[in-house]
C-alpha positions in Angstrom: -29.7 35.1 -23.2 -30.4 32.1 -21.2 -28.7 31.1 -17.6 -26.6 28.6 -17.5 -25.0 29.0 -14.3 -26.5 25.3 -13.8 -24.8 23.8 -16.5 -22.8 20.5 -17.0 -19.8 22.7 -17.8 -20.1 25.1 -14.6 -21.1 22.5 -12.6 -17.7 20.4 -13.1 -15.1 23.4 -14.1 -16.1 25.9 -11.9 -15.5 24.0 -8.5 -16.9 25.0 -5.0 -13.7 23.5 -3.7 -9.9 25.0 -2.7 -8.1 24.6 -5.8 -4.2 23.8 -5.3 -1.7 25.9 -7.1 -0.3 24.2 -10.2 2.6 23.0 -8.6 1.1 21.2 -6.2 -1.0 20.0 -8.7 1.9 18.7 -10.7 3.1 17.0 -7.5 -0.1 15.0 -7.2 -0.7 14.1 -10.8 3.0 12.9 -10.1 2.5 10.9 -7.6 -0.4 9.1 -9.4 1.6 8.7 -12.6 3.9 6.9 -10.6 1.6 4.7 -8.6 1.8 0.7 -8.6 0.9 -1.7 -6.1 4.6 -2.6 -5.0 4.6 1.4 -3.9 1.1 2.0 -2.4 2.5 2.7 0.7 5.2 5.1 -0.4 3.2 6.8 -2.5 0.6 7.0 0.1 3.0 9.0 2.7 4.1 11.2 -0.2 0.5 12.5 -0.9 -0.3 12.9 2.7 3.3 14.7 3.0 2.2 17.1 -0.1 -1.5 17.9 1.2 -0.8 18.1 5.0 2.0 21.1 3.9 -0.7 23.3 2.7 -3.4 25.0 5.0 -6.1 24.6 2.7 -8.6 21.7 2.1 -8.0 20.2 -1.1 -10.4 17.3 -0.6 -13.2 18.5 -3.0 -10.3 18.8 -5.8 -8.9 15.6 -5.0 -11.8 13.8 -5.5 -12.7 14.9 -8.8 -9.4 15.0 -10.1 -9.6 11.4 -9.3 -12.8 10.9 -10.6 -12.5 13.3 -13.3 -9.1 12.9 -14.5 -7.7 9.1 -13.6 -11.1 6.7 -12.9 -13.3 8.0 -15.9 -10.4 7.9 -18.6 -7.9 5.2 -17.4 -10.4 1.9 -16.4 -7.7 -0.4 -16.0 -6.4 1.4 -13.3 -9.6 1.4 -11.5 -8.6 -1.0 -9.2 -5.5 0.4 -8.0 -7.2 3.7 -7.3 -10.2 1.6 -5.3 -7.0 0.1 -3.4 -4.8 3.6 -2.9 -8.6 5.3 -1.7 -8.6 2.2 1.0 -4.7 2.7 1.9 -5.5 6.3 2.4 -8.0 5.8 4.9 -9.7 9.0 4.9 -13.7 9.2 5.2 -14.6 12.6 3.7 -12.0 11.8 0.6 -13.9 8.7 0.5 -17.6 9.9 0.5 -16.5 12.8 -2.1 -14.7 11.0 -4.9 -18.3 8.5 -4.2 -20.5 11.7 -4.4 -18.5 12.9 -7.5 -18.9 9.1 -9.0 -22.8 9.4 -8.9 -22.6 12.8 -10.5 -21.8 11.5 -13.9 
């Protein structure tokens, strides 16, 4: 039976990241349903809030669920999520969700 440890599938689903629980998952998927322009800087706060009340480093996930889950199936929203990356002003989220990108 062959490896495939290396696979597409692995490779994406089975993250070397800190998942979130599900609520906290919820809470960001939230955030992002609800993101416009006129609230960028609400909404910005709110994730911060959400991700700076856990211990855990949940860039990696972040990143792809961006990627992954927002970018690759809603393109025009791409945009606003350029414009939300830039408001948040954080480097590492900002070399992953490129790194991520350029894995597709």
């Amino acid at each position: 039976m062959p490896d495939n440890s290396l696979s597409f599938h692995n490779f994406f689903f089975s993250p070397q990241f800190q998942v979130p629980e599900e609520k906290l998952q919820e809470r960001v998927a939230f955030i992002f349903n609800n993101l416009s322009v006129m609230n960028m800087g609400q909404k910005k706060e709110d994730l911060l809030k959400v991700l700076k009340s856990e211990d855990e480093d949940y860039t990696g996930w972040l990143a792809q669920y961006l990627v992954m889950k927002r970018a690759s199936i809603e393109p025009n929203f791409h945009s606003l999520y350029a414009n939300f990356l830039d408001c948040l002003c954080n480097e590492p989220l900002h070399k992953e969700v490129f790194r991520t990108f350029h894995l597709l």
